[in-house]
C-alpha positions as CSV (number, residue, x, y, z in Angstrom):
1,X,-52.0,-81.7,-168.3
2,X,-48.8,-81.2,-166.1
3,X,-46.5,-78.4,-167.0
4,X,-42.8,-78.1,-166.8
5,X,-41.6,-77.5,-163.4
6,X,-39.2,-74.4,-162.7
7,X,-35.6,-73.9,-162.9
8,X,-33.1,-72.4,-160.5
9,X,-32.1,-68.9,-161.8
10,X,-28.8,-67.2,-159.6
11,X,-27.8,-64.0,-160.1
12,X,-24.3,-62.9,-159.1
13,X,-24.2,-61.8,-155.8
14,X,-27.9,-62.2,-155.0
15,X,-29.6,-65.0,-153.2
16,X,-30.8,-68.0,-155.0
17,X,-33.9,-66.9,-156.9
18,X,-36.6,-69.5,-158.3
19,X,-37.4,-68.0,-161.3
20,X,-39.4,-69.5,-164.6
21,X,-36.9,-70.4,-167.3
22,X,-38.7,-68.0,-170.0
23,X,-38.1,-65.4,-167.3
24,X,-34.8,-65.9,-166.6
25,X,-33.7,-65.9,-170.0
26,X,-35.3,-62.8,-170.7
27,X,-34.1,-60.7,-167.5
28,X,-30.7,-62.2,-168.5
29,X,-31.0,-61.0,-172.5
30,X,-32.1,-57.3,-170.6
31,X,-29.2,-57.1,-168.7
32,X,-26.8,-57.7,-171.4
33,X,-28.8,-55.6,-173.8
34,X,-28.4,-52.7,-171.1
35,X,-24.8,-53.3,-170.4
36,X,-24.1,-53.5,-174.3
37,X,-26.1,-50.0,-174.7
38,X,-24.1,-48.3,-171.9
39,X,-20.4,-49.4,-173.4
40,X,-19.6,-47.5,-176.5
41,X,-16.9,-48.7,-178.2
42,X,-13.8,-46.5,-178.2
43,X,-13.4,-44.0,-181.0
44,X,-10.4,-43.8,-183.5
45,X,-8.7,-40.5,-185.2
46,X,-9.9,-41.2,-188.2
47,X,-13.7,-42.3,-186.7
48,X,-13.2,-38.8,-184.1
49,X,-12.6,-36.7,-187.2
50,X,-15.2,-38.0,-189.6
51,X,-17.9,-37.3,-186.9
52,X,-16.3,-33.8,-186.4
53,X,-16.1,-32.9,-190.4
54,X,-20.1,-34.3,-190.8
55,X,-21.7,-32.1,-187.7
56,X,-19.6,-29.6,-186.3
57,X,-21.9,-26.3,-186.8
58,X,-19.1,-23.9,-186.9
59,X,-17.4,-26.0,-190.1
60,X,-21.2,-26.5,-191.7
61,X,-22.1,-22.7,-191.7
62,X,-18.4,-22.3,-193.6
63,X,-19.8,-24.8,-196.4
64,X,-22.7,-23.3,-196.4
65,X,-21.2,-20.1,-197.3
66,X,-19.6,-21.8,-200.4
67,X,-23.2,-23.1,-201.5
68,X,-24.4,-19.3,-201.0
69,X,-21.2,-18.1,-203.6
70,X,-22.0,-21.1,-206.0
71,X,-25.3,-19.6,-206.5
72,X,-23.9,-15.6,-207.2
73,X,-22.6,-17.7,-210.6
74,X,-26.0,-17.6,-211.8
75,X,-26.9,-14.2,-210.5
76,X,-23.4,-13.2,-212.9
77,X,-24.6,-14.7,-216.0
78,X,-27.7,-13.1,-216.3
79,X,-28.9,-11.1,-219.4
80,X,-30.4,-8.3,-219.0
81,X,-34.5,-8.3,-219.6
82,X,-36.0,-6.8,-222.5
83,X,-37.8,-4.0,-221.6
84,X,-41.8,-3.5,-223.0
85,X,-43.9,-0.3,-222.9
86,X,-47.4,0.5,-224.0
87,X,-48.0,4.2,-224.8
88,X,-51.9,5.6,-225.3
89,X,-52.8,8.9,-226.1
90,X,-55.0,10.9,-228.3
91,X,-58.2,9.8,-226.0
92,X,-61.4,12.1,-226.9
93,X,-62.5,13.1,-223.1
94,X,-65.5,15.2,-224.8
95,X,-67.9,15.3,-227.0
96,X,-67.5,16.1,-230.4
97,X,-71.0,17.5,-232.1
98,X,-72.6,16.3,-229.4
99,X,-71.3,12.6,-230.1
100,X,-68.4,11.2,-227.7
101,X,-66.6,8.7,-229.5
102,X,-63.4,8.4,-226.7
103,X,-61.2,5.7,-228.3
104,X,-61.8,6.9,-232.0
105,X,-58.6,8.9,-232.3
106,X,-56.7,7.3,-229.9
107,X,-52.8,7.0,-231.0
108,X,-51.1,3.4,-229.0
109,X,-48.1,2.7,-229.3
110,X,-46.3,-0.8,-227.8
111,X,-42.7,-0.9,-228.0
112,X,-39.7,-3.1,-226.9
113,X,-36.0,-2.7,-225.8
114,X,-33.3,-4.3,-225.1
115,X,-29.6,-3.6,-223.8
116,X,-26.9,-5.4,-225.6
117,X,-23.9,-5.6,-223.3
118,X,-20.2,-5.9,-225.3
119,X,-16.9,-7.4,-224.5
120,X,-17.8,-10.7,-222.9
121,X,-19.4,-8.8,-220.3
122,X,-21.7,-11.7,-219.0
123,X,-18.8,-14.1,-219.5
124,X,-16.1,-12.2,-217.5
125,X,-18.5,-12.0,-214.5
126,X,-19.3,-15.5,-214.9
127,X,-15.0,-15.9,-214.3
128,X,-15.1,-13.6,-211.9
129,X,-18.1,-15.6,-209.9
130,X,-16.6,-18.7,-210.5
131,X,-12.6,-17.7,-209.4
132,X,-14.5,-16.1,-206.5
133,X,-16.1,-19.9,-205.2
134,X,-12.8,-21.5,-205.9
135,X,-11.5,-18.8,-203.3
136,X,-14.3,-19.6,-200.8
137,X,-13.7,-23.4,-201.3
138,X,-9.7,-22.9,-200.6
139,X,-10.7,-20.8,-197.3
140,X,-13.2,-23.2,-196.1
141,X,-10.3,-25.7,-196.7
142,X,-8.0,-24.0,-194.5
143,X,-10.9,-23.6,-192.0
144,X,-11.3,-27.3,-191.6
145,X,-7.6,-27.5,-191.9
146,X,-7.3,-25.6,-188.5
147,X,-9.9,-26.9,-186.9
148,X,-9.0,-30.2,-187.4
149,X,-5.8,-29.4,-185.4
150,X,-7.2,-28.6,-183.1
151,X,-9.3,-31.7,-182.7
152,X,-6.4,-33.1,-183.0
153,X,-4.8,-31.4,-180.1
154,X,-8.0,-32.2,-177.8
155,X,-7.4,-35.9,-179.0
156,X,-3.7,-35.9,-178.2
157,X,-4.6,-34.5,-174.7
158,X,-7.3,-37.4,-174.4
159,X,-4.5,-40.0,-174.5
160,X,-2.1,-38.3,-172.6
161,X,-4.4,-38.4,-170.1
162,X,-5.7,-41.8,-170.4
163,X,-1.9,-42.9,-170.3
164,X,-1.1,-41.2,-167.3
165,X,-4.4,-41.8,-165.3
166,X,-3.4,-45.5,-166.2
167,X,0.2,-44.6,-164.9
168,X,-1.0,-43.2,-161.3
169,X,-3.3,-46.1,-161.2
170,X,-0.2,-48.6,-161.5
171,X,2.1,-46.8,-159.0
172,X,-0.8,-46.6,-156.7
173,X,-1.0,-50.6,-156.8
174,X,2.2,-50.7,-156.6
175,X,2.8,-48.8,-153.6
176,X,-0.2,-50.4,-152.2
177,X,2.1,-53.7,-152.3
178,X,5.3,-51.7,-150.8
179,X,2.3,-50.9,-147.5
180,X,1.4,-54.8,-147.6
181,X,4.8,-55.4,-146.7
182,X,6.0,-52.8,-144.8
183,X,3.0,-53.2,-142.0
184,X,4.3,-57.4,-142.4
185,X,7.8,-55.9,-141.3
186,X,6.5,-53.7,-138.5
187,X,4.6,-56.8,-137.1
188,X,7.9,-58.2,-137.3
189,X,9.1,-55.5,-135.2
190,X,11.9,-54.8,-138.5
191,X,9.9,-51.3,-139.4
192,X,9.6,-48.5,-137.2
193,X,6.1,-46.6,-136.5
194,X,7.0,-43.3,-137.6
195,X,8.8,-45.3,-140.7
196,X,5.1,-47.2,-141.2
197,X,3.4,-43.9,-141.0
198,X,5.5,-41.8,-143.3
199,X,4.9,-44.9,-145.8
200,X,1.1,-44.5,-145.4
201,X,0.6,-41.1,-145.5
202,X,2.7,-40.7,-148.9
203,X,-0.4,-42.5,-150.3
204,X,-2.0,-39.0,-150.3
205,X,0.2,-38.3,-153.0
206,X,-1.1,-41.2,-155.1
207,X,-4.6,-41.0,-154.3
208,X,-4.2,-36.7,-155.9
209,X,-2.4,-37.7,-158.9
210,X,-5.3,-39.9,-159.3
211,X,-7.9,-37.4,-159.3
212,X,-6.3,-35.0,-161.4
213,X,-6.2,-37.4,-164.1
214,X,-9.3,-38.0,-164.0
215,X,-9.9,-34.2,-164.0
216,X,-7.8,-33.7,-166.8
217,X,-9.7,-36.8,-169.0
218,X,-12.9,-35.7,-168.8
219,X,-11.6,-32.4,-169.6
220,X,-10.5,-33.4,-173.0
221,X,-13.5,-35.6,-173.5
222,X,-15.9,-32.8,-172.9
223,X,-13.8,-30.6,-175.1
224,X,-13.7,-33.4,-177.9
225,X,-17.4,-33.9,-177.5
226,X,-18.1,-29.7,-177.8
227,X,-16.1,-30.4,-181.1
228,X,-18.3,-33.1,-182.5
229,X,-21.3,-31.6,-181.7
230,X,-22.1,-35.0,-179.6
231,X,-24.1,-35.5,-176.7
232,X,-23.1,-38.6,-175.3
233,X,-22.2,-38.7,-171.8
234,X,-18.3,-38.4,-170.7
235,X,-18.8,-41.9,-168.9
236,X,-19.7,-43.4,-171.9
237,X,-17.2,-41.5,-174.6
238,X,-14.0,-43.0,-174.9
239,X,-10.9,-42.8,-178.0
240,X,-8.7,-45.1,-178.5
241,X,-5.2,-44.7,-180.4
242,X,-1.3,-45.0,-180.2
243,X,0.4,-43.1,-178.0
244,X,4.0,-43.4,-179.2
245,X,6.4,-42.1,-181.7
246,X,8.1,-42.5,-185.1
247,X,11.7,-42.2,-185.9
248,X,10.2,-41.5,-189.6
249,X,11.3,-37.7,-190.6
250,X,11.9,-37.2,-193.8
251,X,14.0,-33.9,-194.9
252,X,13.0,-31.0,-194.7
253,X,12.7,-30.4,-198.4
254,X,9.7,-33.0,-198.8
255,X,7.6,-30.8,-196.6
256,X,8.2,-27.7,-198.2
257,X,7.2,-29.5,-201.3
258,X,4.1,-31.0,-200.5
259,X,3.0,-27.9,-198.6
260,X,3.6,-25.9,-201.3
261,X,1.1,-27.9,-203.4
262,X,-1.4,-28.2,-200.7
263,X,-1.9,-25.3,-198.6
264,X,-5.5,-24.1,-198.9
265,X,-4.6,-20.7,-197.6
266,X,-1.7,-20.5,-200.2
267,X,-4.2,-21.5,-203.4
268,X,-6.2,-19.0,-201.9
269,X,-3.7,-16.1,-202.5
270,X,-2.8,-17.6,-206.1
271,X,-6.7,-17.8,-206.8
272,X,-7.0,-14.1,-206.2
273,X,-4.2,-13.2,-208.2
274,X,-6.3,-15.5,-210.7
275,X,-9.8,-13.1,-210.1
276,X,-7.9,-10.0,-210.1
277,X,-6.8,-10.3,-213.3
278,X,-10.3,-10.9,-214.3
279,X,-11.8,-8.3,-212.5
280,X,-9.7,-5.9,-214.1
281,X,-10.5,-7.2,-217.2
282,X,-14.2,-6.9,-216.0
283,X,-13.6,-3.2,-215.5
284,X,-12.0,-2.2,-219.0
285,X,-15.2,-4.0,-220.1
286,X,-17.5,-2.1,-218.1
287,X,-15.7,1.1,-220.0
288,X,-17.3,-0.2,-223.2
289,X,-20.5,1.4,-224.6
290,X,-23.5,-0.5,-224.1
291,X,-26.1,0.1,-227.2
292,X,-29.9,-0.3,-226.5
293,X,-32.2,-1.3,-229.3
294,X,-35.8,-0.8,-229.2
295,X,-38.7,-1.7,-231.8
296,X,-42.4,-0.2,-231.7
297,X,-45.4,-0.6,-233.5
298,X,-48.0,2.4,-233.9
299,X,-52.0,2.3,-234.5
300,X,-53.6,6.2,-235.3
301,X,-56.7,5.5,-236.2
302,X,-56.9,9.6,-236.4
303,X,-53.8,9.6,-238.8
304,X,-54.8,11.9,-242.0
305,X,-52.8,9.3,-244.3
306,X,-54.4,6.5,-244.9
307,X,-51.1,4.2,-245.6
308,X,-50.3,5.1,-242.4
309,X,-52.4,3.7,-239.5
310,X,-50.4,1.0,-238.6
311,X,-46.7,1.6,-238.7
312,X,-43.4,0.2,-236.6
313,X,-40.5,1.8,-236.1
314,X,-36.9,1.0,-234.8
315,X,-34.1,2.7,-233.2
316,X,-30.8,2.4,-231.7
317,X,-29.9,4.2,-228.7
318,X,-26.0,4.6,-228.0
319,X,-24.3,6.4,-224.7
320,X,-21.8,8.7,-225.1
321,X,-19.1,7.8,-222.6
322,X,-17.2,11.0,-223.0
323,X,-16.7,11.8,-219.3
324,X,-17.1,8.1,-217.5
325,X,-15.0,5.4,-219.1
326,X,-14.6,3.5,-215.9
327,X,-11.4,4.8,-215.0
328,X,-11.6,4.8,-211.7
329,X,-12.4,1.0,-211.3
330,X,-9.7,-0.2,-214.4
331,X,-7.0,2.0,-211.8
332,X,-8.2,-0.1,-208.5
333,X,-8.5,-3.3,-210.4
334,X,-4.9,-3.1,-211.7
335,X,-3.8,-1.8,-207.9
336,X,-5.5,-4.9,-206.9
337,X,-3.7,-7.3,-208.6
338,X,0.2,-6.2,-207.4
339,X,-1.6,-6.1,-204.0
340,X,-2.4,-9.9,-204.3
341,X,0.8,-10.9,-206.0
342,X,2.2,-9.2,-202.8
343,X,-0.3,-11.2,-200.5
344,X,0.4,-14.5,-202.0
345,X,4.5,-14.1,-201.6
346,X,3.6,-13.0,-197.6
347,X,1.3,-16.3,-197.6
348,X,4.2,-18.6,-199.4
349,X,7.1,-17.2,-196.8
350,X,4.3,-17.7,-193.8
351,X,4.0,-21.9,-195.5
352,X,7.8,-21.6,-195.3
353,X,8.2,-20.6,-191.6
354,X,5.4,-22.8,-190.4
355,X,7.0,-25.9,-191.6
356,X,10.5,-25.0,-190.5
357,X,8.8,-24.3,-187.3
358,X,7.0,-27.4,-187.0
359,X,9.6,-29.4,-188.6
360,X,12.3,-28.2,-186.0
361,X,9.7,-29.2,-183.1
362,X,9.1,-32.5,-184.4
363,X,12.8,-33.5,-184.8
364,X,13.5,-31.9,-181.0
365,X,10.7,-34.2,-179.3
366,X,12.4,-37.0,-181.1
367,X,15.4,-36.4,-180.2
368,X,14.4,-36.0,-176.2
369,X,12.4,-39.4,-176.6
370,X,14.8,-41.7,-177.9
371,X,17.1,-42.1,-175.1
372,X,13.9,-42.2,-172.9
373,X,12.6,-45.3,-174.6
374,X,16.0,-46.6,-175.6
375,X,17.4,-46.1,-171.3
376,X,15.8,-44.0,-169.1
377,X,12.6,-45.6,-169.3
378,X,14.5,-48.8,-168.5
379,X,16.7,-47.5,-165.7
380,X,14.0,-45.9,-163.7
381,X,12.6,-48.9,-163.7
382,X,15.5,-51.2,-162.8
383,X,16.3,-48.7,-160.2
384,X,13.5,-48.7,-158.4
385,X,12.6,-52.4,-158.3
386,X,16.7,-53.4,-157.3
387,X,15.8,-50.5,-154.0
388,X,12.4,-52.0,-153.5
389,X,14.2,-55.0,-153.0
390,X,16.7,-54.0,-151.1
391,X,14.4,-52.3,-148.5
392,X,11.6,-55.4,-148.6
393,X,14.7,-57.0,-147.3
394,X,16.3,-54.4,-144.8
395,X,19.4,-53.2,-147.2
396,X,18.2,-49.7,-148.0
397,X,16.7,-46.7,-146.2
398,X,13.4,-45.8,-146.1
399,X,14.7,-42.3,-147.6
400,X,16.6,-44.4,-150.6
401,X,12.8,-45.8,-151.2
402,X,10.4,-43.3,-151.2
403,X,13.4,-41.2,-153.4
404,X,13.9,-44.1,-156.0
405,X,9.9,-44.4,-156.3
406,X,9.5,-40.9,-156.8
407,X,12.6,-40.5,-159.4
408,X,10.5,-43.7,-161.5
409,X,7.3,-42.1,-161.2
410,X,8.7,-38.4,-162.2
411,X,10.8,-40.0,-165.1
412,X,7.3,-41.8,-166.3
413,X,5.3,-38.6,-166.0
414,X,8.2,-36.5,-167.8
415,X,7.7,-39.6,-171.0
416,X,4.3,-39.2,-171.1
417,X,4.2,-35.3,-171.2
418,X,7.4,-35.7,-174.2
419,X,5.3,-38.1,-176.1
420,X,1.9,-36.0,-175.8
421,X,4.7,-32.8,-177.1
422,X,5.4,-35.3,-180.1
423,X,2.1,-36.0,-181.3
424,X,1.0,-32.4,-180.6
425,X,3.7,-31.6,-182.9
426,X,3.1,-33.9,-185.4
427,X,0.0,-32.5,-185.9
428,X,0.9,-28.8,-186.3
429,X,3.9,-30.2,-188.7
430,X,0.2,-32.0,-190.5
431,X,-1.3,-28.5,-190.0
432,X,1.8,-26.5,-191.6
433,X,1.8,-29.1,-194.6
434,X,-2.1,-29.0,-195.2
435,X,-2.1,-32.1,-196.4
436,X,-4.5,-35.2,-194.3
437,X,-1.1,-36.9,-193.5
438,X,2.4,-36.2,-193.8
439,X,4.0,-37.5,-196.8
C-alpha cells in the first residue's frame, strides 16, 4: 500500500520546510492558538469597573461588613431565655436509730422564670438594628462611589497616555520623513552639514517623548490592574474608550437635584437622624420596669401535712426603679439626634459645594477645548505642513521648521492634557452627583 506523499509547509521568514500535512496543520493551529492566548482584547469602562466592583478586596471587606450588621438584627430580636433551677435539701447525712434513710426527707424544689421586657423593647432594637444596616449599606455605597473615581481617574490617565504615546509615535514618523528629505537635499548640495546635523540630533527629542509615554502607560496599567485585583501582565492589559468631549451640560440645577436624591453619604446622615430617633425611643424604653415571673413546684416527702407533699407556687418579681430610670441614656439619645440633624445639614452644604465645584470644572475644560477642536487643532496643523513645504522646497529657514514643528506638536500635547482635564472632571462632577452617570 503507497501512502500519500508530503506537502511543502513555509513558514514566514524561515526556509522552506518539508513537513507532513497533519503536521503542518497542527504547528499552524498552535501558533494561532498561542498568538490568540497572548492578545487580550481591550477592556471597556463599563467591562474595567464590573471587574473592579466583583474583586477588589478593599471594596469586598466593606460588603462584608454589611453582612456582619445584617446579622446584629437577629442578635436584637432576641427574647430573653427562661431561666430553670432545681433546689434539694433536707438530705439525711446520718443515721437515724441506726437506720440511714438519706433521700427520705429530702425537700426538691424545680422552678422556672422568665423576664417579660415592656414597651416594644425587642421591636425597637430590631429598628434600631435594621436603620443601623441601612446606614452601613449607604457608607459602603459612598465607598464604592469613591473608589470608583478613582478607577476612573487611573482609566482616564490610561488613554491620555495611550493618545499621546500614539501622538509622539506619529511626529516621530513624521520627522523621520522631514530627515529622508533633508539628507536628499544635502546630497544635492541645497542643505548644509551643520543644518543636516541639527535636523538629526532633534530626533533625541522624539525618541524621549517616546519613552515617557510608554513610562507613563504602563504606569496607569499597573495602577488599573492593583485596582482590579488582576494579575495579567502589563503587555497583555489594554482599555479601550473615547477620548473626547461633550458639549452636553445641562444647568446646574439638574445636578443639584439628582445629587440630592442620590448621594450615599447624604442618606447616610438622614438614616441616622432616622436611628436616632429610635434609639432615643429605645432608651425611654429601657426606663420601663421589667417584671420577672417565676413558677415552682415542691415535693417534701418530710412535710407533717399530708395535703401538702406536692405543692407549686408562683410569684412575680418587680424592680423598683426609684433611683435608675435611664436618664442618663434618654439625655444622650435626645443630644444625639440635634447632633445628626446638624451632621446631615454639613453633609447637604458639602453635596452642594462638590457639584458647584465639579460643575464649574466641567464647563471651564469645555470652554478651553472648543476652540482647540473647532481651530487650533486645525491651524497647528495647516501651519506646519504649508512651512514643511516651504522648507522641502528651499522657501523657509531651518529655524521657521524646527519652530512650526514644535508649536504643532506642543499645541497637540496641550489638547491631549485638556481632554484628559475634561474627563477627569467629568468623573468627579459623576463622583459629586453619586449617581452611575450624569443625568
Amino acid at each position: 500500500m503507497r501512502t500519500k506523499p508530503c506537502t511543502a509547509f513555509y513558514a514566514p521568514g524561515r526556509l522552506m520546510a518539508w513537513i507532513p500535512r497533519h503536521r503542518a496543520c497542527g504547528l499552524w493551529l498552535g501558533l494561532v492558538i498561542a498568538q490568540a492566548s497572548s492578545a487580550q482584547q481591550a477592556l471597556t469602562w463599563e467591562q474595567v469597573k464590573a471587574k473592579f466592583e466583583a474583586s477588589n478586596p478593599a471594596l469586598k471587606a466593606d460588603a462584608d461588613n454589611v453582612a456582619e450588621m445584617k446579622a446584629e438584627e437577629t442578635t436584637a430580636f432576641l427574647r430573653p431565655n427562661p431561666q430553670f433551677s432545681l433546689l434539694a435539701d433536707g438530705t439525711q447525712i446520718a443515721p437515724h436509730d441506726g437506720i440511714w434513710t438519706p433521700f427520705r426527707g429530702t425537700y426538691e424544689q424545680p422552678s422556672f422564670s422568665y423576664l417579660h421586657e415592656r414597651d416594644h423593647k425587642r421591636e425597637l432594637r430590631l429598628e434600631s438594628a435594621q436603620e443601623g444596616t441601612r446606614i452601613t449599606q449607604s457608607e459602603h455605597e459612598d465607598l464604592d462611589r469613591n473608589m470608583v473615581f478613582a478607577l476612573r481617574t487611573a482609566f482616564v490617565a490610561t488613554l491620555e497616555a495611550k493618545f499621546v504615546l500614539d501622538l509622539a509615535k506619529a511626529d516621530l514618523d513624521y520627522y523621520d520623513q522631514i530627515i529622508d528629505i533633508s539628507r536628499n537635499r544635502f546630497k544635492a548640495g541645497d542643505l548644509a552639514q551643520i543644518d543636516l546635523d541639527r535636523i538629526e540630533l532633534e530626533r533625541v527629542q522624539y525618541e524621549s517623548e517616546i519613552e515617557t509615554a510608554i513610562v507613563d502607560l504602563r504606569t496607569a496599567k499597573i495602577q488599573l490592574l492593583q485596582m482590579m485585583d488582576d494579575r495579567t501582565p502589563v503587555d497583555q492589559f489594554d482599555v479601550t474608550g473615547p477620548f473626547d468631549f461633550s458639549n452636553d451640560l445641562k444647568p446646574l440645577d439638574t445636578y443639584r437635584d439628582a445629587a440630592l436624591a442620590a448621594r450615599p453619604d447624604l442618606q447616610a446622615a438622614l438614616q441616622a437622624i432616622q436611628q436616632s430617633d429610635t434609639n432615643h425611643k429605645l432608651a425611654v424604653s429601657n426606663g420601663s420596669t421589667d417584671p420577672t415571673f417565676a413558677a415552682w413546684y415542691t415535693y417534701n416527702s418530710s412535710n407533717n401535712n399530708p395535703n401538702g407533699i406536692q405543692t407549686l407556687g408562683v410569684s412575680v418579681s418587680v424592680p423598683l426603679r426609684i433611683f435608675d430610670r435611664n436618664q442618663g441614656e434618654k439625655a444622650r439619645t435626645l443630644i444625639d439626634i440635634d447632633r445628626a440633624q446638624q451632621a446631615s445639614e454639613a453633609t447637604r452644604a458639602q453635596v452642594f459645594s462638590d457639584v458647584d465645584s465639579a460643575y464649574e470644572q466641567v464647563r471651564s475644560s469645555i470652554a478651553l477645548l472648543k476652540p482647540y477642536k473647532e481651530k487650533y487643532n486645525d491651524q497647528a496643523l495647516r501651519v506646519r505642513d504649508t512651512v514643511t513645504f516651504a522648507y522641502e522646497h528651499g522657501g523657509a529657514s531651518l529655524m521657521d521648521f524646527l519652530n512650526a514643528q514644535s508649536d504643532y506638536r506642543q499645541v497637540q500635547l496641550a489638547y491631549a492634557q485638556l481632554l484628559g482635564a475634561y474627563l477627569t472632571a467629568e468623573g468627579q462632577l459623576t463622583l459629586a452627583v453619586g449617581a452611575g452617570a450624569l443625568p
